[in-house]
VORO-190366 format. One record per residue (C-alpha): residue in three letters; z negated, y, x. Coordinates in Angstrom, 3 decimals, padded with zeros to 6 digits. Example, Ala and Ser with C-alpha at 12.3 -4.5 7.8 and 13.67 -1.06 7.14 Angstrom:
! VORO-190366
<r code="ALA" up="-007.800" north="-004.500" east="012.300"/>
<r code="SER" up="-007.140" north="-001.060" east="013.670"/>
END
This chain:
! VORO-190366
<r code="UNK" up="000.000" north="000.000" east="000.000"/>
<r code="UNK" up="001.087" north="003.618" east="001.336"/>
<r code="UNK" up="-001.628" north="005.965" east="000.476"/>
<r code="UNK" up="-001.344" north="010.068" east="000.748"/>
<r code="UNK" up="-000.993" north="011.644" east="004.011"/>
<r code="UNK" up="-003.346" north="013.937" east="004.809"/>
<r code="UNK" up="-000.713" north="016.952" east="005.586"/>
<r code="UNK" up="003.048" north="016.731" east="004.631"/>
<r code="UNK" up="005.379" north="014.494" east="005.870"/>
<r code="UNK" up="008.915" north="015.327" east="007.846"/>
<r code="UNK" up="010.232" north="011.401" east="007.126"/>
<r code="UNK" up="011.729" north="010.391" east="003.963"/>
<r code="UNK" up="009.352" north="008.403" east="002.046"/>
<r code="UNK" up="009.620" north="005.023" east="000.288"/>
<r code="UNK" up="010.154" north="006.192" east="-003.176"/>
<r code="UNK" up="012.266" north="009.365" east="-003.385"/>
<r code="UNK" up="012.213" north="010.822" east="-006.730"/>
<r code="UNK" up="015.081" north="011.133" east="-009.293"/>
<r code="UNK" up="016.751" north="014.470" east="-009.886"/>
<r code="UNK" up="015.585" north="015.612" east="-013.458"/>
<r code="UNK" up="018.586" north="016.125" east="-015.954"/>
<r code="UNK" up="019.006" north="018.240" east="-018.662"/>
<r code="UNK" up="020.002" north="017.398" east="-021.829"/>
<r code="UNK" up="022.687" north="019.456" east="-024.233"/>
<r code="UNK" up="021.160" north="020.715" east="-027.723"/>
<r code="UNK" up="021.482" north="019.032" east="-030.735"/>
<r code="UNK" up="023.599" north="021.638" east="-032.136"/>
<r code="UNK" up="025.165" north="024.670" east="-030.913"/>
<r code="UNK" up="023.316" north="027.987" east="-031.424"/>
<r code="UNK" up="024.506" north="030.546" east="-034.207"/>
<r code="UNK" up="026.619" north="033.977" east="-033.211"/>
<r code="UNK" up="024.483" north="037.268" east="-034.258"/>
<r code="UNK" up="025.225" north="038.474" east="-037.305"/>
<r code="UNK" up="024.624" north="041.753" east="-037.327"/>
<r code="UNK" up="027.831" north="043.694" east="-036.674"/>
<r code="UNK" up="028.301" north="046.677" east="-034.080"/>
<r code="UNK" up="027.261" north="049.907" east="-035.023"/>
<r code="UNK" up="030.932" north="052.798" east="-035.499"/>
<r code="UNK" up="029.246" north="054.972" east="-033.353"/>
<r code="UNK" up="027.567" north="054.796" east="-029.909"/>
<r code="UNK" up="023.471" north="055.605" east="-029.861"/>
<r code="UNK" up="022.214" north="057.770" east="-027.659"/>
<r code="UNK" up="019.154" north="056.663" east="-025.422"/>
<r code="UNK" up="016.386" north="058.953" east="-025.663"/>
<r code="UNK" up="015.960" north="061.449" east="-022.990"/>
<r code="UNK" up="012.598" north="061.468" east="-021.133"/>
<r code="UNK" up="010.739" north="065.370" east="-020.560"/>
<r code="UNK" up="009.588" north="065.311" east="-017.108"/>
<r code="UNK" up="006.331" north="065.812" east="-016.887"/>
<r code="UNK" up="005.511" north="068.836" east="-014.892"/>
<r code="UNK" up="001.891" north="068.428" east="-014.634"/>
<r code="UNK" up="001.767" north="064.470" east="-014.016"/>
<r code="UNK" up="004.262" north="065.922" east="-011.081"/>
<r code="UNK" up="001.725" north="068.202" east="-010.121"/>
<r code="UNK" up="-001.180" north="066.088" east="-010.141"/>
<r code="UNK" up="000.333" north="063.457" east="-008.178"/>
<r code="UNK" up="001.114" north="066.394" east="-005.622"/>
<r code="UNK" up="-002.839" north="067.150" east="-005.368"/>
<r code="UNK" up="-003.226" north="063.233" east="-005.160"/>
<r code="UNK" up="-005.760" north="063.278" east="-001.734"/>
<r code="UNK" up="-007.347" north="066.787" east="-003.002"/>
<r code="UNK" up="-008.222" north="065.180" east="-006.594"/>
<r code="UNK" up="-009.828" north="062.164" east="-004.572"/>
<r code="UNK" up="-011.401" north="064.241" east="-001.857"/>
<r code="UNK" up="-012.911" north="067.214" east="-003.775"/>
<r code="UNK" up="-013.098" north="065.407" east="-007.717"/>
<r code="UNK" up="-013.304" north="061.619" east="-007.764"/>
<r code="UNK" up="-016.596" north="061.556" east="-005.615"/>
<r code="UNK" up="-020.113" north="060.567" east="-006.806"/>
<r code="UNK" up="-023.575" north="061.324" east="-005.258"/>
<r code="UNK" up="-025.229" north="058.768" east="-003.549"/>
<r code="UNK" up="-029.252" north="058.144" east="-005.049"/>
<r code="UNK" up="-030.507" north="057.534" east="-001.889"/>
<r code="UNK" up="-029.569" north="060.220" east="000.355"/>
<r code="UNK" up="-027.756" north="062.700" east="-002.294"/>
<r code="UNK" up="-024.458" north="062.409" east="000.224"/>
<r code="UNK" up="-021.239" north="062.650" east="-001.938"/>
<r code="UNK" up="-018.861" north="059.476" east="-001.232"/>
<r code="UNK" up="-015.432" north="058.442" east="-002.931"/>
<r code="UNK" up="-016.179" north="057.029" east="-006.355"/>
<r code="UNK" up="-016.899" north="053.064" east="-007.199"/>
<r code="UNK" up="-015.762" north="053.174" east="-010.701"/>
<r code="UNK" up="-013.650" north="056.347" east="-010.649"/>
<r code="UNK" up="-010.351" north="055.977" east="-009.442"/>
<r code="UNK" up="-006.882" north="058.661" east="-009.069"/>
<r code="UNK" up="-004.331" north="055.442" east="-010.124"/>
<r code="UNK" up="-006.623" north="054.726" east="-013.041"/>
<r code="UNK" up="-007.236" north="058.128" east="-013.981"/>
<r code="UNK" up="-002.843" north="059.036" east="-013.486"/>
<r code="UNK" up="-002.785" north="055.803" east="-015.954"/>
<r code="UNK" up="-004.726" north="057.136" east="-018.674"/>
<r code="UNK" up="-003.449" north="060.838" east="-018.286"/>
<r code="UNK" up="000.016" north="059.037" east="-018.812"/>
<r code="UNK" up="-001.096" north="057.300" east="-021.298"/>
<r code="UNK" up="-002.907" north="060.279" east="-023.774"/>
<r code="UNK" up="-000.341" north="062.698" east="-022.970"/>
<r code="UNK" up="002.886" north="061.838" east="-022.275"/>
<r code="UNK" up="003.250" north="057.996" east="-023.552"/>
<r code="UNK" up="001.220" north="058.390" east="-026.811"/>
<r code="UNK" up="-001.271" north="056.093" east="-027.769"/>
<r code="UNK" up="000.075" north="055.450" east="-031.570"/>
<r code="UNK" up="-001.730" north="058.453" east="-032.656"/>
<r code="UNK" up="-000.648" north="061.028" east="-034.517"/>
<r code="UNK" up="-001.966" north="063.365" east="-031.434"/>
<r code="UNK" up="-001.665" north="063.642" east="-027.821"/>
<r code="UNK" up="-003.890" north="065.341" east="-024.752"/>
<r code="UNK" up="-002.197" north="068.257" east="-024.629"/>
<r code="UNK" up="-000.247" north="068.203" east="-021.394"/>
<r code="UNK" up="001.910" north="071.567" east="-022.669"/>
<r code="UNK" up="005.065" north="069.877" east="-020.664"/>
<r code="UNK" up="007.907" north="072.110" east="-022.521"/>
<r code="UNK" up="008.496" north="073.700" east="-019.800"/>
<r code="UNK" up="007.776" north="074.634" east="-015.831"/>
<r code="UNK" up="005.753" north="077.440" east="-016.446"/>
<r code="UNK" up="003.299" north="076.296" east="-019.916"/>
<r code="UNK" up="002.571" north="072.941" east="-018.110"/>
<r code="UNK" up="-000.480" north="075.376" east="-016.658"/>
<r code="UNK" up="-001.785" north="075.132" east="-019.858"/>
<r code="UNK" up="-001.987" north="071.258" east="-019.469"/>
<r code="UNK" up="-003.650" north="071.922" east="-015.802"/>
<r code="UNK" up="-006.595" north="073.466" east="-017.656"/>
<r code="UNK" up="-006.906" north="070.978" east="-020.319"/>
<r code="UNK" up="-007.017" north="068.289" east="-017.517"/>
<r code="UNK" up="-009.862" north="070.657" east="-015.143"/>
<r code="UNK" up="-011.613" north="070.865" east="-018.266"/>
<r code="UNK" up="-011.656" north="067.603" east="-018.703"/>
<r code="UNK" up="-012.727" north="065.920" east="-015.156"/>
<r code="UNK" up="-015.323" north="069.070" east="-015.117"/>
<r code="UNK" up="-016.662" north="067.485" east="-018.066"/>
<r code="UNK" up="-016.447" north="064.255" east="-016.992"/>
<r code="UNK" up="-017.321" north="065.141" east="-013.071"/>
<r code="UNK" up="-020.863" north="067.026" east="-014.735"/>
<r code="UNK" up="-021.708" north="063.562" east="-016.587"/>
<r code="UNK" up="-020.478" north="060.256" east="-015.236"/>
<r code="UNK" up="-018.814" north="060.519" east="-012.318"/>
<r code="UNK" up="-021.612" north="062.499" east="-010.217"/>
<r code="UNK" up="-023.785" north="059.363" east="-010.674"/>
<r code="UNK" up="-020.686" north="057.076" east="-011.015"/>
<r code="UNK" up="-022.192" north="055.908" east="-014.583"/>
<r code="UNK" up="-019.839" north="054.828" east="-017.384"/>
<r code="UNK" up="-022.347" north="055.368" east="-020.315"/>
<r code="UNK" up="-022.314" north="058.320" east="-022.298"/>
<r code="UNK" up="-025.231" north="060.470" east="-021.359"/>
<r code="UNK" up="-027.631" north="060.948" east="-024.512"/>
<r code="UNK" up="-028.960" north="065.438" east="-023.819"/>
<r code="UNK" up="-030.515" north="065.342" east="-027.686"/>
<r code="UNK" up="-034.697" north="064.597" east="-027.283"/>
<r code="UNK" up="-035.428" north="062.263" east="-029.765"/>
<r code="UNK" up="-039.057" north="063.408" east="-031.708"/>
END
């Protein structure tokens, strides 16, 4: 009896396996029915958005000077553990310019090159918010300010 080899083998072995065939379906598959539209559709054109641009431009700053969280121990800032820029590109993406099948959107203001500002201080409002309660103490909870009597 031939048992397994311990690593793989460069000689043919004994029992070479057979090559697997495939086998024709039963019956042939139907034509679509649907017929051609008369006139060509035209695919959707896609708004660059000037302040994801931007962002992604600030990319190191945003990481450097924003995604940073105090350390309990010595009160030293250090990069984030749960706050990251891909993760927080993804969901600016995803609230502002993709839509989240909402009937709203983060206001990103990308009409044009010059109201996309706008959308810059809807997004510093934003991490300020978020920088002031979770990502300081890199905590994902909502923080709970009302005293409870």
């Amino acid at each position: 009896t031939i048992g397994p080899t311990e690593f793989p083998t460069v000689s043919p072995t004994e029992f070479p396996t057979t090559v697997p065939t495939a086998s024709p379906s039963q019956s042939p598959t139907e034509t679509p029915t649907e017929s051609p539209s008369e006139s060509p559709t035209i695919s959707p054109t896609i708004t660059p958005s000037y302040t994801v641009s931007y962002i992604l431009s600030k990319r190191t700053l945003i990481e450097q000077r924003v995604l940073q969280s105090r350390s309990a121990t010595n009160g030293k800032f250090h990069p984030s553990v749960k706050y990251a820029f891909d993760d927080f590109l993804d969901g600016l993406r995803r609230m502002g310019v993709d839509g989240f099948d909402a009937d709203f959107r983060f206001s990103l203001w990308d009409e044009d090159d010059v109201r996309f500002k706008y959308g810059l201080v809807n997004v510093a409002a934003f991490l300020s918010q978020a920088m002031e309660e979770s990502m300081r103490d890199d905590t994902c909870d909502e923080l709970n300010w009302q005293e409870v009597a």
